[in-house]
Every structure is written in C-alpha cells, then in structure tokens.
N, C-alpha and C positions, 0 to 999 in steps of 0.2 A: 207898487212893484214889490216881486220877493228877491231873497237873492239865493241865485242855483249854487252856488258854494257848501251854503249848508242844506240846501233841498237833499232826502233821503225819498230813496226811488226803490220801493219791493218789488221784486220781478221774483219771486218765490216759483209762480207755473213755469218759468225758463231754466229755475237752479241756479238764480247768481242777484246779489244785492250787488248795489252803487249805493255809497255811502256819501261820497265828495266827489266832486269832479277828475279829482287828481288821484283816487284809488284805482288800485287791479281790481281787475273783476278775481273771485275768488270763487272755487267750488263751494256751496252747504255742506255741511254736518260740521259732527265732531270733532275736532282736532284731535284728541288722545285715542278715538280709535284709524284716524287717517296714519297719525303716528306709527299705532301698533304695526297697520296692514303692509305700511312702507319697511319697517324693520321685520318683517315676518318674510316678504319679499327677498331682502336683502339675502338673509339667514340661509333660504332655499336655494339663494341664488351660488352662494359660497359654498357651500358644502357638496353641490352638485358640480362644480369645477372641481371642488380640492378630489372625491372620486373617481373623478375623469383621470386627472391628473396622476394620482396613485395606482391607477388600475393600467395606464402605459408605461411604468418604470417598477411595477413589481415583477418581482422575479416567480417563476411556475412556484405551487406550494410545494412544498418538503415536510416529511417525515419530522414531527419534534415540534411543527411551527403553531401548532393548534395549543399549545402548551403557554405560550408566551417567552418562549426562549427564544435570544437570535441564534438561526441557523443559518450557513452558509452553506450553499452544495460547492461541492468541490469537486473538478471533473477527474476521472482517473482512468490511467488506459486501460484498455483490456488485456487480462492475462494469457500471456504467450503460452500454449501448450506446453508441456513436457516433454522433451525429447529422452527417447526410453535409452540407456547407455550399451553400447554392444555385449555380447555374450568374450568374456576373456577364454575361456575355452569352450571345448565340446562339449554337451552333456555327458559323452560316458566318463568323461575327464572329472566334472564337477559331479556325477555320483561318487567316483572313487574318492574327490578328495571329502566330499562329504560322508561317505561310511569309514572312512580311516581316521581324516585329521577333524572330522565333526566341525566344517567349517565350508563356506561359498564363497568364490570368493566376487564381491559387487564392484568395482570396479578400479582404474591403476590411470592417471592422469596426470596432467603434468600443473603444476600450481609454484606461486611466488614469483609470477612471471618470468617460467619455464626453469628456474635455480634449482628446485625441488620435484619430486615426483611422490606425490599421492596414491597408498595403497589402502583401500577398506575391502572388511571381511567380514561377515554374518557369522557367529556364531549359532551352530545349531546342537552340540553337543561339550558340554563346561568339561570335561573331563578328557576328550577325545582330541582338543585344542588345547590342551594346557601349555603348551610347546610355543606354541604363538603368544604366550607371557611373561614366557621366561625370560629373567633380567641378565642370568646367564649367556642366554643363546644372543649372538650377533647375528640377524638378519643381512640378507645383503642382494644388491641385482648387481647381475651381470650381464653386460651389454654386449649382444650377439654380434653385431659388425666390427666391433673391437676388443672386444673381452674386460675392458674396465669395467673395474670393481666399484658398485656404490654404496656403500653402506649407509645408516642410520644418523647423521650428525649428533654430536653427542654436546647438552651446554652443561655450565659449570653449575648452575642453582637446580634444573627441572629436570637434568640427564638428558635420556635418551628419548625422540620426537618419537614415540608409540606408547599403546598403553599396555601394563605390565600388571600381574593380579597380588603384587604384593598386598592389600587390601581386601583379599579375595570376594570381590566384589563382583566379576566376573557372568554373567547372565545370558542365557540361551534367550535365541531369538533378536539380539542386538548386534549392532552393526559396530565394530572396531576399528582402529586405524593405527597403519606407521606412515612416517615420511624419510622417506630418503633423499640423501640429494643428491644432486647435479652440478656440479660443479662445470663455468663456463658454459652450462646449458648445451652438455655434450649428448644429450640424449635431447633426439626431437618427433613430435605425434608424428604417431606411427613408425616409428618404429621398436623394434622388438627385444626384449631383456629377456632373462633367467631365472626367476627367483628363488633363494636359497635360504630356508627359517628352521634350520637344524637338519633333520634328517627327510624335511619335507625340501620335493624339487617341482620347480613347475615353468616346462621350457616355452618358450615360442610368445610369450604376452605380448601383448600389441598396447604402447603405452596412448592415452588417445592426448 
C-alpha cells in the first residue's frame, strides 16, 4: 500500500498542483511577478479614485493657478453705474462765470450727515480765480427761505475747511473745494442758497 498524504499529484495541463491532501489548490507561475501585477493593480486603482475625487471639489481654473500659487477667486459685485450730478446753473450762467471768475462750478451737496455742505469747483483759469483762494475773503451761503448766513467753519490747528493758494500751488484744469456748515442741519437737498466768495455772487443753487 502507499500512503496519499505524501502522494504528489501534477495536474500541470489544468494549472494547479496538489501537493498534500490538506493543501489549496494554488494558481502556477511566479509569485514575484503575481506580486507585481497585484500592486500595479492596486496603484491604477488609487490614483483613478483619488482623480475622480479631486476633479468634483475643484473649484473652475483661475487666472495665477498654472503658476503654482494658491489662488482664491473672490466674487465681487458689479459696479453701479455713475450717476452724472445736475447742472447748478444754466449754461449762459456757467460761460459767464467761466470768462470772468476762470472757474465751473461742479457741484454743491450736503456731507457729514447733512451738519455740512459741500462746494467743488474746476479751475479753468489760475489767475481769473485767484479770489476763490483768498485767506482774506470769507466765503459764505445764504439760505433763500431764511436768509441765514453760513460760512466756512473755521479750526484751531488747519484754519479754514477750503483750499487757499498760499503755496501757490494752485493749477488749471483741477477741481477745488470749500465746506461750509450747517448747523442743526438747517439746510436740506433741495433746497436753495446764495453763494457769496467776495465780489462773485451766484443765486438760486440747488444744494442736492
């Protein structure tokens, strides 16, 4: 008699030895290249998720990102048009004070949550406006439904809220400013002042 314990059975034409009775059947070949194929497997398998998975939480490309820098887009609203500011007088009104006092005047608003009123002007000739720099001259408006007087507020360190050409610095083509105030916010948009900056007068403005 033999004994089947250690009987050793080739079954090569099927692809599978029996060594003992008590072994698995086992695929043929090589172990180090079944290794590889299994880790090569693996490899394709991972990097094909981790793809997937970056290509649904990446954000659109941006401008910078091809660089290697983190970029972050930032949304931003759209910019509200310009609204163009009214005409303060006529044109024959603003030729005049333009061939005379060499100045436009751009526009007369109320600012500092209404305590103050905002006057800018365009210089269009240095010499013809000199009058509008004077530290001498007190500008002042005069408020048509009451006749109160508001002049220039005056502080202790920077003087007077407009700009004066002691520096004569003074340049055609640029826009200048006074502020006057308002005290108790007795002037409200729309309605109408007088303004008085030496021997220039200019009635009827519409403060907005």
């Amino acid at each position: 008699m033999y004994n089947q314990q250690h009987m050793k059975i080739d079954s090569s034409k099927d692809g599978y030895q029996v060594k003992q009775d008590d072994e698995e059947l086992l695929p043929q070949g090589n172990p180090i290249i079944v290794l590889f194929v299994l880790l090569l497997c693996m490899s394709l398998l991972f990097f094909l998720t981790s793809s997937i998975a970056e290509g649904a939480e990446s954000p659109l490309p941006v401008k910078g990102a091809e660089t290697g820098q983190k970029v972050v887009a930032k949304w931003k609203p759209p910019v509200a048009p310009k609204v163009p500011l009214p005409e303060l007088v006529s044109d024959e009104l603003a030729k005049e004070f333009a061939d005379k006092w060499g100045i436009e005047l751009v526009s007369l608003r109320l600012t500092a949550a209404g305590y103050m009123i905002d006057f800018r002007f365009r210089v269009l000739d240095v010499e013809k406006s000199k009058s509008f720099f004077d530290h001498r001259i007190k500008p002042h408006l005069v408020v048509e439904r009451s006749n109160a007087k508001l002049p220039i507020p005056m502080a202790a360190k920077v003087g007077g809220f407009r700009t004066t050409n002691r520096g004569q610095n003074i340049k055609p083509n640029k826009t200048y400013y006074m502020v006057f105030g308002n005290p108790d916010a007795h002037v409200k948009s729309g309605q109408k002042v007088t303004m008085v900056i030496g021997g220039f007068t200019a009635k009827h403005l519409k403060v907005q």
